[in-house]
N, C-alpha and C positions, 0 to 999 in steps of 0.2 A: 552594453549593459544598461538595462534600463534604470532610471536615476530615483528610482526608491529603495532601489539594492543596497544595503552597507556591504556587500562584496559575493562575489560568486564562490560557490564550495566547490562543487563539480558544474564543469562544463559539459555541452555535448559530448563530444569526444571522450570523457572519464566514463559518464553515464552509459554509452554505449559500446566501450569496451568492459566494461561489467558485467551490461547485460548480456554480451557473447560470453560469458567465461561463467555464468551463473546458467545461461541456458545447456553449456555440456555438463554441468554437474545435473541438474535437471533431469538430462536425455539419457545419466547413466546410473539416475535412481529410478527410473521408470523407463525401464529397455523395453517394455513389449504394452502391445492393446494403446486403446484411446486414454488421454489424459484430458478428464474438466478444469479447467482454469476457470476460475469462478474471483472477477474480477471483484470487488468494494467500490461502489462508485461514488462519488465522481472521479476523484484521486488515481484513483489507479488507472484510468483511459488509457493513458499515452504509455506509462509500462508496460501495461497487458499486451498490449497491441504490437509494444518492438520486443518483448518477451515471445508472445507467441510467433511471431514470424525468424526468429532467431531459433525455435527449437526443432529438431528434426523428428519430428513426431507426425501423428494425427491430436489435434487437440478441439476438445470441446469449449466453444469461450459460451459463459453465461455471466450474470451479475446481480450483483444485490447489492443493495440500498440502506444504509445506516444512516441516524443521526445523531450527534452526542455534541455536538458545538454551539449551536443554535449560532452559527454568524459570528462568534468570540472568537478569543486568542484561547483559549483553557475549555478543555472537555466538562462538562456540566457532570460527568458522572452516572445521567441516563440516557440510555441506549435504545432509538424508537427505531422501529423496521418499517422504512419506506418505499422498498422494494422487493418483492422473495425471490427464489431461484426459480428459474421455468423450465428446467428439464430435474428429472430424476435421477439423485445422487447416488440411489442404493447399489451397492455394488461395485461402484467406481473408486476409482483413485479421482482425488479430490488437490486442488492445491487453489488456496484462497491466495490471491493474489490481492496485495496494499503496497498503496504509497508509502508510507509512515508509520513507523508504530508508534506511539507514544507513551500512555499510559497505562496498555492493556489491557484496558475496563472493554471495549469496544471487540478487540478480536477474540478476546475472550467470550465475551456474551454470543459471538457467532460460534467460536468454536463448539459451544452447549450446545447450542441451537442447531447444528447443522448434524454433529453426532449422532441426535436424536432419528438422523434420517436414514444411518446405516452405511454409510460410504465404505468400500472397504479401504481405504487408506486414504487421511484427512492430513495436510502439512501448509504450514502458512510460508507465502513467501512475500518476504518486503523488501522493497527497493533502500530503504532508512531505516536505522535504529536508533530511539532516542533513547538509551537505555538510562539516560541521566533521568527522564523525568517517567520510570517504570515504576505503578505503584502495586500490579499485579506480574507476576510472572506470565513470561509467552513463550510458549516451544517454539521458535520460529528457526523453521530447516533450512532455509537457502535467505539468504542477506546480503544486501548490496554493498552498503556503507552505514558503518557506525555512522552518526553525527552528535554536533554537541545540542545542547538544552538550548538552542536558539527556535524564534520563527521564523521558520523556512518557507520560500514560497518557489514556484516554476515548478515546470514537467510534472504537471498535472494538482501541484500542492498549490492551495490557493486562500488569498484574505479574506472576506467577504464576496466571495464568487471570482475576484479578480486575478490574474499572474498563471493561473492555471499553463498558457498555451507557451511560456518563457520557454524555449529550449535546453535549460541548466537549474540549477536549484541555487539558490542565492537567500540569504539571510538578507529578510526586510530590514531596512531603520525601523529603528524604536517609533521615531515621532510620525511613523505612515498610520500606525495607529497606536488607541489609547490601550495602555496597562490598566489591568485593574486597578481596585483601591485596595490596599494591604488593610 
């Protein structure tokens, strides 16, 4: 464990017997044609990638690019698009793949956004739910693990760019970084 951890939630092994048991629900809401997997990046890398090789499909991986943190602990509340889609959704079954959900300001303002484009069937999947710190509601169809109102970092979730490549999701100490000011 690396020594900024206050302790690991799932390990490899939790995370990756999920991700098989999340990819047959997956393969048996969408039995037939191609499936876009339409990754949120950076966060989602490492899910997308042992999600999609776990599902027995044909799947389209693409990605897009949000920002709503600006390098904090706490989502700012606005939503810049850093990256857009690069193939065409219209028509398709769609599943936005995240790390984390948190506040739902974020997958929200994608799910507007991507609607607009015609998919025929649009569903979010996330590997976390923070539902403790949900300030908008999210339809999210396939979920990995609840978790609690901690900051979480590993497989793919990261502080200021760093923890990302951890292979488990581990709740940082407090004092790796600063709290806001109440």
């Amino acid at each position: 464990m690396h020594g900024d951890m206050a302790r690991i939630l799932y390990s490899s092994k939790d995370i990756q017997n999920r991700i098989q048991a999340m990819a047959r629900e997956i393969n048996e809401a969408y039995p037939e044609g191609d499936l876009v997997l339409l990754g949120v990046l950076s966060g989602s890398l490492l899910f997308l990638a042992d999600l999609a090789r776990a599902l027995d499909r044909h799947v389209i991986l693409d990605f897009i690019a949000v920002s709503s943190y600006e390098g904090g602990t706490q989502s700012t509340g606005v939503v810049r698009m850093l990256k857009d889609v690069s193939v065409s959704i219209e028509g398709r079954d769609v599943l936005l793949v995240e790390d984390i959900i948190d506040t739902g300001l974020t997958i929200n303002y994608l799910l507007e956004n991507l609607t607009t484009r015609h998919p025929r069937s649009l569903a979010v999947c996330a590997l976390l739910d923070k539902v403790a710190a949900r300030t908008a509601p999210v339809p999210i169809r396939f979920t990995g693990f609840e978790v609690p109102n901690e900051f979480l970092v590993g497989y793919g979730l990261d502080y200021q760019q760093r923890y990302r490549n951890l292979p488990y999701v581990g709740i940082l100490k407090p004092e790796v970084f600063k709290l806001p000011q109440a």
